[in-house]
C-alpha positions, 0 to 999 in steps of 0.5 A: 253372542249375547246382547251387551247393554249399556247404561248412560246416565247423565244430569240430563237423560239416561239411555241404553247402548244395545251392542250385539249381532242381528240387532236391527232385526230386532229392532221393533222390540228393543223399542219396546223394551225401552219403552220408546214410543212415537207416531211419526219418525224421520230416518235419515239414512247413509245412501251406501248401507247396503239395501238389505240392512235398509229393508229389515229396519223399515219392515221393522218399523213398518207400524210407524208413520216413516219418512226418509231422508238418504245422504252421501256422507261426507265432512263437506255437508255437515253444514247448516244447509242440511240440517235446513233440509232435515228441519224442513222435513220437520216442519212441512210433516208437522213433527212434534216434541214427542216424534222422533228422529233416527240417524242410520248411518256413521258418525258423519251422519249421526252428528248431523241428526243429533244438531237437528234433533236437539235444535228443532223445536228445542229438541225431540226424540233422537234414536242413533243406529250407528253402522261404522265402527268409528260411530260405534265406538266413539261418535253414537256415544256422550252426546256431542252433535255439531256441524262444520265452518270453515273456521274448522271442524264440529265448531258449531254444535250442542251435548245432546243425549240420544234416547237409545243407541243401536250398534248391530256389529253384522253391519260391519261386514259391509265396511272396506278396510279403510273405514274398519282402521278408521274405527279402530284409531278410536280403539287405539286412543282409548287403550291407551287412555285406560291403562296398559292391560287394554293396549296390551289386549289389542296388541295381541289382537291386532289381526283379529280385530281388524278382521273383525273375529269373535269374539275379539271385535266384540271386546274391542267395542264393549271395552271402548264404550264401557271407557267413554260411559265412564268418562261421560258420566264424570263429565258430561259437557267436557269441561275438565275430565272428558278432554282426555277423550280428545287424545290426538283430537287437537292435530287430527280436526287441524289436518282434516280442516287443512286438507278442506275435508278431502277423501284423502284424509278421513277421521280415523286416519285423521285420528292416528296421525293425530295420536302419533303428533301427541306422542312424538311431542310428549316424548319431546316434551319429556313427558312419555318415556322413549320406551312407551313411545315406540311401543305405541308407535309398533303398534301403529306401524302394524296398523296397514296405512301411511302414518306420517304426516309429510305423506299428506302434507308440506311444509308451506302447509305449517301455518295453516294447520297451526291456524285451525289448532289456534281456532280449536274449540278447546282453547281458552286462552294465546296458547294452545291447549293439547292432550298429551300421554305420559302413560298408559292410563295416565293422560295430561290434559290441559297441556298449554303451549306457545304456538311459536313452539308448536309451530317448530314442532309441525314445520320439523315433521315437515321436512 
């Protein structure tokens, strides 16, 4: 397969998406190619990449002064305490506006770095290898960056571009299922914000995909990324047209937050229980069409998890999760502010609800 690029341009930087096979082999020419250079550069690195992936890219970047930083990824130390930890580093090695941070690692870790890289010294330069397939398609991408409290998810964070993305689809390989359906949520979303064709295409695929088949895990992630640079683009600091990425996003950050970040729920997963609540309330708002409806929710049934949210919560949990959706940082008003379908590539944004309303909603799926 031939390397797909793609160029972000926004008010604030442009940068390239490199997508393809043996990337990170590559690695030192694509640099070069985008005419990024640096003296010392900090790589933080996912602690389960498997070794050999972690091997080619330091012989890559063999000629730079290189530090590393491993990490166990998980919600739970997306907080201001690592990101000390990376500043730290920052500092006692004296890194410069014209050095450069590398994440290498999934969407947990890219968050991470992007929140340090533009808060150091009010920012420097921030490469993003992304190794999930989640990272790859959604998080590597616009420039969100943020960290958790326990007022909820990504609530405290900044729009940071990165200067290149590098998404190497062998790496994949290395991923259990759970985290390749992680992923794929996001495939899933944006299907079904772009239009009816790119559902149709997965549907078809659905297998393949999962098992990441040339040249169907290619298109998937082309298709995806080529979606958000469009919406990007239009918006990049999410103020009225970007929220349609946030389809199922207001449920998923709200059952994450409630289940405290627990294994039990990842992102994905999170993510398509997420898109499931959207559906079944905008069908009983009268918005999605009882045909749309169970075409989405055939093809979630075939995805392979537990995609009921009485499987991992009870009723007692109702107001806590409408807590974490009421402190959502899409909000700004009492209501609540929801994403919601009414077809394929037709999404309602700003959706304002009664949280009394949504609260009958939770509690009914509860039962």
């Amino acid at each position: 397969m031939k390397i797909s690029k793609i160029n972000i341009r926004t008010n604030t930087k442009n940068y390239s998406i490199h997508i393809g096979r043996n990337l990170i082999n590559k690695i030192d020419k694509i640099l070069k190619d985008s005419n990024i250079t640096f003296e010392k550069c900090l790589v933080v690195i996912d602690k389960n990449i498997p070794s050999e992936f972690k091997k080619t890219l330091f012989g890559k970047l063999k000629s730079k002064k290189i530090f590393k930083f491993e990490l166990v990824p998980s919600e739970k130390i997306k907080n201001n305490i690592t990101i000390q930890k990376i500043h730290k580093i920052l500092f006692e090695k004296t890194f410069n506006r014209s050095d450069c941070v590398i994440s290498f690692g999934g969407g947990i870790v890219g968050d991470i770095v992007g929140f340090a890289s533009s808060t150091y010294k009010r920012g420097l330069k921030f490469i993003n290898i992304p190794t999930t397939l989640l990272s790859q398609v959604d998080s590597s991408i616009g420039g969100k960056t943020g960290i958790n409290n326990k007022y909820g998810k990504n609530l405290v964070g900044s729009f940071y571009q990165p200067d290149l993305v590098v998404s190497d689809i062998n790496i994949l390989n290395s991923l259990p299922k759970r985290e390749i359906i992680c992923g794929y949520a996001e495939i899933l979303k944006s299907s079904i914000i772009d239009s009816y064709k790119s559902f149709a295409y997965i549907n078809k695929n659905l297998e393949k995909i999962l098992k990441l088949k040339s040249p169907f895990i290619e298109n998937s992630i082309l298709k995806t990324c080529n979606l958000k640079k469009i919406v990007v683009e239009k918006d990049v600091n999410e103020k009225n047209f970007r929220k349609v990425l946030n389809l199922g996003h207001t449920f998923a950050h709200a059952y994450e937050s409630t289940l405290g970040f627990s294994k039990k729920l990842n992102h994905g997963e999170a993510v398509i229980l997420g898109i499931i609540s959207a559906a079944e309330f905008s069908l009983q708002s009268g918005i999605l069409s009882n045909d749309k409806f169970n075409i989405i929710m055939s093809h979630i049934n075939r995805i392979g998890m537990e995609a009921r949210i009485n499987n991992f919560f009870k009723k007692k949990d109702t107001d806590k999760i409408l807590n974490f959706m009421k402190s959502d940082k899409k909000n700004n008003s009492e209501k609540i502010n929801l994403i919601l379908i009414k077809n394929f590539g037709k999404i309602k944004i700003d959706f304002q609800i009664n949280p009394l309303i949504l609260k009958r909603y939770i509690s009914k799926s509860l039962n």
